[in-house]
C-alpha positions as CSV (number, residue, x, y, z in Angstrom):
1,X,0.0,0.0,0.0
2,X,1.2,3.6,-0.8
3,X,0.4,6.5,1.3
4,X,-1.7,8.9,0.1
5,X,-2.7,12.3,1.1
6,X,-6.7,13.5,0.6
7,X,-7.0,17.4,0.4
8,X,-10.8,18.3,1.7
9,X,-11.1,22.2,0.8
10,X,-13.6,24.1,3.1
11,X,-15.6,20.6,4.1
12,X,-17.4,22.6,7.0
13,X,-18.3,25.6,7.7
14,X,-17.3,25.6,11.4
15,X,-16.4,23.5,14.4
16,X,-20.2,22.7,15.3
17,X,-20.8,22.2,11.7
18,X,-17.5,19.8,11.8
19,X,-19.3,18.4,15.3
20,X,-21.9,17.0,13.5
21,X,-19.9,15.0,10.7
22,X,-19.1,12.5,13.2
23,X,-21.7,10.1,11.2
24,X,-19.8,11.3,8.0
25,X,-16.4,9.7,10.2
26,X,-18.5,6.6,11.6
27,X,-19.2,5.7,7.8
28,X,-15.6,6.4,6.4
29,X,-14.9,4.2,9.5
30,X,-17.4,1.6,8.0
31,X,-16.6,2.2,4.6
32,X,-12.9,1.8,5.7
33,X,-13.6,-1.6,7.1
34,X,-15.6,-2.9,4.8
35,X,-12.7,-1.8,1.9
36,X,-9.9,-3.1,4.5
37,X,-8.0,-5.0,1.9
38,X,-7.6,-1.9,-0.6
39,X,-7.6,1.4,2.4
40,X,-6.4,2.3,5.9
41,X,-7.1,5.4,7.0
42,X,-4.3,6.5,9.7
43,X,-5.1,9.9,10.2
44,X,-6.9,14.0,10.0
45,X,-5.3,17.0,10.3
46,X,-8.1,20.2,10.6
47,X,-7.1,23.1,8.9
48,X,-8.2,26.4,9.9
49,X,-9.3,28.0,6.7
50,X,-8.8,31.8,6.2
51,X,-12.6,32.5,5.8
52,X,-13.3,30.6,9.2
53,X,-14.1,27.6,7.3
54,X,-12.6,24.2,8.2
55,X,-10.4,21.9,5.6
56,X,-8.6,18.3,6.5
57,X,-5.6,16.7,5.5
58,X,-6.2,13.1,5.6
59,X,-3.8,10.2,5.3
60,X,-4.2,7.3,4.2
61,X,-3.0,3.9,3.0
62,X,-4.1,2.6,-0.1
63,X,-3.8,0.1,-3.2
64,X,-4.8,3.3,-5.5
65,X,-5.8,7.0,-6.1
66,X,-8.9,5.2,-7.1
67,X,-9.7,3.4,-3.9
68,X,-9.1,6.3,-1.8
69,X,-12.0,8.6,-4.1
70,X,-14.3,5.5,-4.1
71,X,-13.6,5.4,0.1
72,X,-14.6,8.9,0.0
73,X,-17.3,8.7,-2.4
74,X,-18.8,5.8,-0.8
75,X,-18.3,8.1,3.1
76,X,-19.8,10.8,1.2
77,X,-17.0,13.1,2.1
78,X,-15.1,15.3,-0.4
79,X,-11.8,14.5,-1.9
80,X,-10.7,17.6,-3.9
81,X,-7.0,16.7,-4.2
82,X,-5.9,12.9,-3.4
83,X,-2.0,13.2,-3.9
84,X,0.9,9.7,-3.4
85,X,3.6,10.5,-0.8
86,X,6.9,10.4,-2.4
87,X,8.5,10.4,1.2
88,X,8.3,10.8,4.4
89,X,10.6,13.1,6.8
90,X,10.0,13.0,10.3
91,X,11.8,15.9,12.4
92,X,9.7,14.9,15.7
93,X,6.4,13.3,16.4
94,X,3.3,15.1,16.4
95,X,2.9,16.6,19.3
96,X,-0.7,15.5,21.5
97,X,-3.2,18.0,20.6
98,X,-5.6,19.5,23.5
99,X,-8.4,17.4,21.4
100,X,-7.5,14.2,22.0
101,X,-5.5,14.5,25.8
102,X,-7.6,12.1,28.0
């Protein structure tokens, strides 16, 4: 599997709005399962958008390009830009955000 990147320009319009995709995550999570073979989906980055709006950077593992906008597709999430990592650098780990701290 390569990892992949998926781009999701201005998917919510704020952090309520972002609240209430958890079904939107529980079916990626189901979609994700049921397409185990071809997708593994490792993590989300929100993006604070300029206009207020919120974006995500998601990665992923997949077989293809293809099974990562079919994942998406079948979630019903957007995938504006789904770009292959080349490489990976790691300077330090990502630090524990305030979100997820038990």
């Amino acid at each position: 599997m390569n990892t992949t990147i998926i781009l999701r320009r201005k998917g919510w319009a704020s952090k309520v709005e972002l609240g209430a995709a958890a079904a939107a995550a529980a079916r990626s999570t189901e979609v994700g399962e049921e397409m185990a073979a071809d997708i593994r989906w490792i993590r989300t980055y929100v993006l604070a958008e300029e206009n207020g709006s919120l974006a995500s950077v998601c990665v992923y593992q997949a077989t293809s390009a293809d099974k990562v906008r079919e994942h998406a597709d079948c979630a019903g999430l957007p995938a504006d830009d789904v770009i292959q990592v080349a490489d990976l650098i790691v300077v330090a780990p990502d630090p524990e955000s305030a979100a997820s701290a038990p």
